[in-house]
C-alpha positions in Angstrom: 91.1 146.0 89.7 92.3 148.8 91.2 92.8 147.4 94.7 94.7 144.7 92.8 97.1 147.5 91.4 98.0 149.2 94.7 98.7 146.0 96.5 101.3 144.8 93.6 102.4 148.6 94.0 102.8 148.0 98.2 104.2 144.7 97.2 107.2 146.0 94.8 107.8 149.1 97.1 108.4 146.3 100.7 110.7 144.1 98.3 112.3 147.1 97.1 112.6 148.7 100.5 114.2 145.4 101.8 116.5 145.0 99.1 118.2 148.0 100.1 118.4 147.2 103.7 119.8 144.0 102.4 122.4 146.4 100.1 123.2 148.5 102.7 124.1 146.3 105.9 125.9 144.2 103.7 128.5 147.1 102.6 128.2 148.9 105.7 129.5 145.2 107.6 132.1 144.8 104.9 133.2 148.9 105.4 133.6 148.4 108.7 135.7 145.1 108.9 138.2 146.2 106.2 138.0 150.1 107.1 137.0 150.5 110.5 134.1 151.3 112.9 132.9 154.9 111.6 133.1 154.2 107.9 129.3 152.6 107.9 128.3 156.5 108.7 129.8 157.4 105.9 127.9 155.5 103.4 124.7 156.6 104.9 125.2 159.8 105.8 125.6 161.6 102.4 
């Protein structure tokens, strides 16, 4: 039972983890189309 928990656990922390890859490449391509080529640092920086 528990190795059941800590898969699900590794599970929702990879789809989590991609999500936000996903979230971030996505604004940082639209930043730099419509801002220019340095604004991507910007949203990762801070």
């Amino acid at each position: 039972m528990l190795i059941a928990g800590i898969g699900y656990l590794l599970g929702l922390a990879g789809i989590c983890a991609s999500l936000g890859i996903l979230f971030t490449t996505s604004v940082g391509g639209w930043l730099s189309a419509s801002v220019g080529k340095g604004a991507p640092f910007c949203l990762i920086a801070p």
